[in-house]
N, C-alpha and C positions, 0 to 999 in steps of 0.2 A: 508407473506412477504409484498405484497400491503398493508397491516393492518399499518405495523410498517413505511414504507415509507409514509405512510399519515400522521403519528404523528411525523416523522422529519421533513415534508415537513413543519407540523405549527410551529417548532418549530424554522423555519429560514434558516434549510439546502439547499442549492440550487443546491445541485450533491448525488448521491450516486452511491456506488462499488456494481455491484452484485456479489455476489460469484459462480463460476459455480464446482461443486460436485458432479452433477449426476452421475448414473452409464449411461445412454444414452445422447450422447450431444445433441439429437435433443428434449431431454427434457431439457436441459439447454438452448436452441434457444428459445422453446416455454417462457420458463419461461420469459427470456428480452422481448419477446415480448408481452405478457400480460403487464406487467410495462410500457412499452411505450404505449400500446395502452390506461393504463389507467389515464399517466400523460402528455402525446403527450409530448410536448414542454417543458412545467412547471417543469419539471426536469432535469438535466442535468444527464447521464447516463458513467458509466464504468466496465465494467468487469473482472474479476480477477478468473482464470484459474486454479491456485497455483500446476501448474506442473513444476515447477524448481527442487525442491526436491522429484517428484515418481518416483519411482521404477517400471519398467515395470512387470508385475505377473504374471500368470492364473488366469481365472474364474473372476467373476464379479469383477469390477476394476475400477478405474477413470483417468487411465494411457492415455495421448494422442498420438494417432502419428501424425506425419506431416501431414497428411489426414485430421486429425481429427480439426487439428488445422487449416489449412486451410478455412476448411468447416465451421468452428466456425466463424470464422475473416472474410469472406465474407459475413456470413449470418448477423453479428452485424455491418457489413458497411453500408447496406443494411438499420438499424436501426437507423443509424445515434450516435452510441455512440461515446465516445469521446477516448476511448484507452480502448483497451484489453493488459490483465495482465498476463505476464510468462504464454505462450502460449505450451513451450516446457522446458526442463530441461537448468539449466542455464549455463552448457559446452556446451549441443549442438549446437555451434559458429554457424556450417555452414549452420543449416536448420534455425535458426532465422532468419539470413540476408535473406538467400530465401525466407522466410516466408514473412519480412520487405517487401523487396521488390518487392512481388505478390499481397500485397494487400495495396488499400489508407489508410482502417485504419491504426492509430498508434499502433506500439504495443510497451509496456513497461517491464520495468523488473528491475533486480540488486541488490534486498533485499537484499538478503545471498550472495551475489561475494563478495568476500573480497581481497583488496590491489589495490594498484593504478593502476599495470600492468593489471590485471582483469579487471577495467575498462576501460583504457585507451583499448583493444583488443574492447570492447566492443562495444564505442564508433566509433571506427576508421574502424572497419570492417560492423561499420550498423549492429548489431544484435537488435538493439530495438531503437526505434525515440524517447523514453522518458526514462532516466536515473532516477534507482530508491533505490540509494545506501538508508541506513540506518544509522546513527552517534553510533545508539545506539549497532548496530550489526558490522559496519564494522570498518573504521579507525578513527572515530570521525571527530567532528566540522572542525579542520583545515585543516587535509587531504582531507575530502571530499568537502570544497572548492575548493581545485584543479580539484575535477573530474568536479564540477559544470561549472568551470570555461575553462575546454576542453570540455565538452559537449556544452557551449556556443559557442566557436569556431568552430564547426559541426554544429550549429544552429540547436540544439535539447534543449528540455527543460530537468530541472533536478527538480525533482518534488520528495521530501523523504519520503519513507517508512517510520510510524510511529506507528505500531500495534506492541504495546510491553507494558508501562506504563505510569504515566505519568512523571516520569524523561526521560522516552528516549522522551516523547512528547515533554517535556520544549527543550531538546537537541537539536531535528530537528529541531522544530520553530524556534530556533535563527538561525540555518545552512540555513531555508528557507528563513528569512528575511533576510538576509547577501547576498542573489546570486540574479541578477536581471533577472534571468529565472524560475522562480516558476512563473507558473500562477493558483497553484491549493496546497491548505493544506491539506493531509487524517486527519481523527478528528476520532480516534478509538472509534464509539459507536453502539452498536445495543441489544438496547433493547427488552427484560427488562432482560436478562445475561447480559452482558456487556456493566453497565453505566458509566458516568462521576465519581463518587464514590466509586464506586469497582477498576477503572483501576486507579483513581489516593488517592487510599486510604492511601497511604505515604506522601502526602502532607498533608501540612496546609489545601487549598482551592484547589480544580479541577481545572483543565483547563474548560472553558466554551467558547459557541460562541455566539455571538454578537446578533441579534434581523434580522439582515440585510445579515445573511449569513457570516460574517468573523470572524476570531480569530485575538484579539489582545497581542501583543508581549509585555511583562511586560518589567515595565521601571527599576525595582529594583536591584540591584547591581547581577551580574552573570547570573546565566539562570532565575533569578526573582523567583525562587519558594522559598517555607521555608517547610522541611523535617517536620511530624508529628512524633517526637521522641517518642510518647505514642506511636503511631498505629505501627511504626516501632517495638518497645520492645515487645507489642502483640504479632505481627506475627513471632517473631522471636526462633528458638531454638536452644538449647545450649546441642551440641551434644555430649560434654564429662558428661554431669547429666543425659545425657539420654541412656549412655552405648555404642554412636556409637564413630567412631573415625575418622578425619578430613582428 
């Protein structure tokens, strides 16, 4: 993990997501904290939990409870990150807000919520200081200026989920550049599974970032990108030649 964070670092990145998956959170604690201790400052740091969608189980599991989340969000406050990610499942309304509101750090969230009442609860009860709808997953571009635009009146930031391709990346970008509360783009990449060219092998050209840390927003008619109609036909099958049915 250190390995590959040295080669975004040169490559201009100026934040990264850790992912926390262990089966023990206190080896997910250790993990941020080796990464900080090995870029101190020089990196800007966040964490992402991806407990909105588990299911609680038996037997070895990466399911959190309130506890667990707590004990997480204290110890990465501690480290100075800049937001932890879907700490808890993303109905559990009432342990976010408690959760929100036991610790400085920010916690974020809202990929998968879908519709505006979903956000709008979200928002308005404090279940997460950073608003993290998707255009590509939830109501799209327009709707989801309205959540950006009530998250601004709560003075939370609204910052979109972009881990999907690069059509849903071209989506958000413009939803990002349109709200004047983004102060942070996710740029889906981690090397060497999941490049700029795998995620946006449908396009013409990738998305790419700047030399200086930023992405810039095409200036060319709609969401700027141009479909790769060859790689589209490739990847694509035609499920009545192949005996299934639609």
């Amino acid at each position: 993990q250190i390995e590959r964070l040295h080669l975004l670092r040169e490559r201009g990145f100026k934040a990264a997501k850790l992912r926390l998956r262990r089966p023990d959170i206190n080896a997910d604690i250790d993990a941020v904290q080796r990464v900080r201790a090995e870029f101190g400052e020089d990196l800007d740091l966040m964490a992402d939990a991806n407990q909105a969608n588990v299911m609680p189980s038996p037997g070895p599991h990466n399911f959190w409870s309130f506890a667990d989340a707590l004990k997480v969000a204290r110890a990465l406050e501690e480290l100075d990150l800049l937001w932890l990610e879907e700490p808890l499942p993303r109905y559990n309304y009432e342990q976010l807000t408690t959760l929100t509101a036991r610790v400085d750090l920010p916690i974020a969230g809202g990929e998968l919520n879908i519709g505006l009442y979903e956000f709008r609860q979200l928002v308005e009860e404090n279940c997460y200081d950073i608003i993290q709808a998707d255009a590509a997953f939830s109501e799209g571009v327009f709707q989801l200026r309205k959540v950006a635009a009530l998250a601004e009146m709560h003075y939370k930031p609204f910052i979109p989920h972009t881990w999907s391709n690069g059509i849903g990346l071209g989506a958000n970008l413009h939803l990002a550049a349109s709200v004047p509360n983004c102060p942070w783009f996710e740029f889906p990449v981690d090397p060497p599974a999941w490049q700029e060219e795998s995620r946006d092998f449908m396009l013409a050209e990738p998305y790419t970032i700047n030399d200086d840390g930023t992405i810039s927003v095409p200036e060319s008619p709609g969401f700027g990108f141009n479909l790769d109609w060859d790689a589209i036909r490739d990847s694509t099958v035609n499920m009545w030649d192949s005996g299934g049915a639609r």
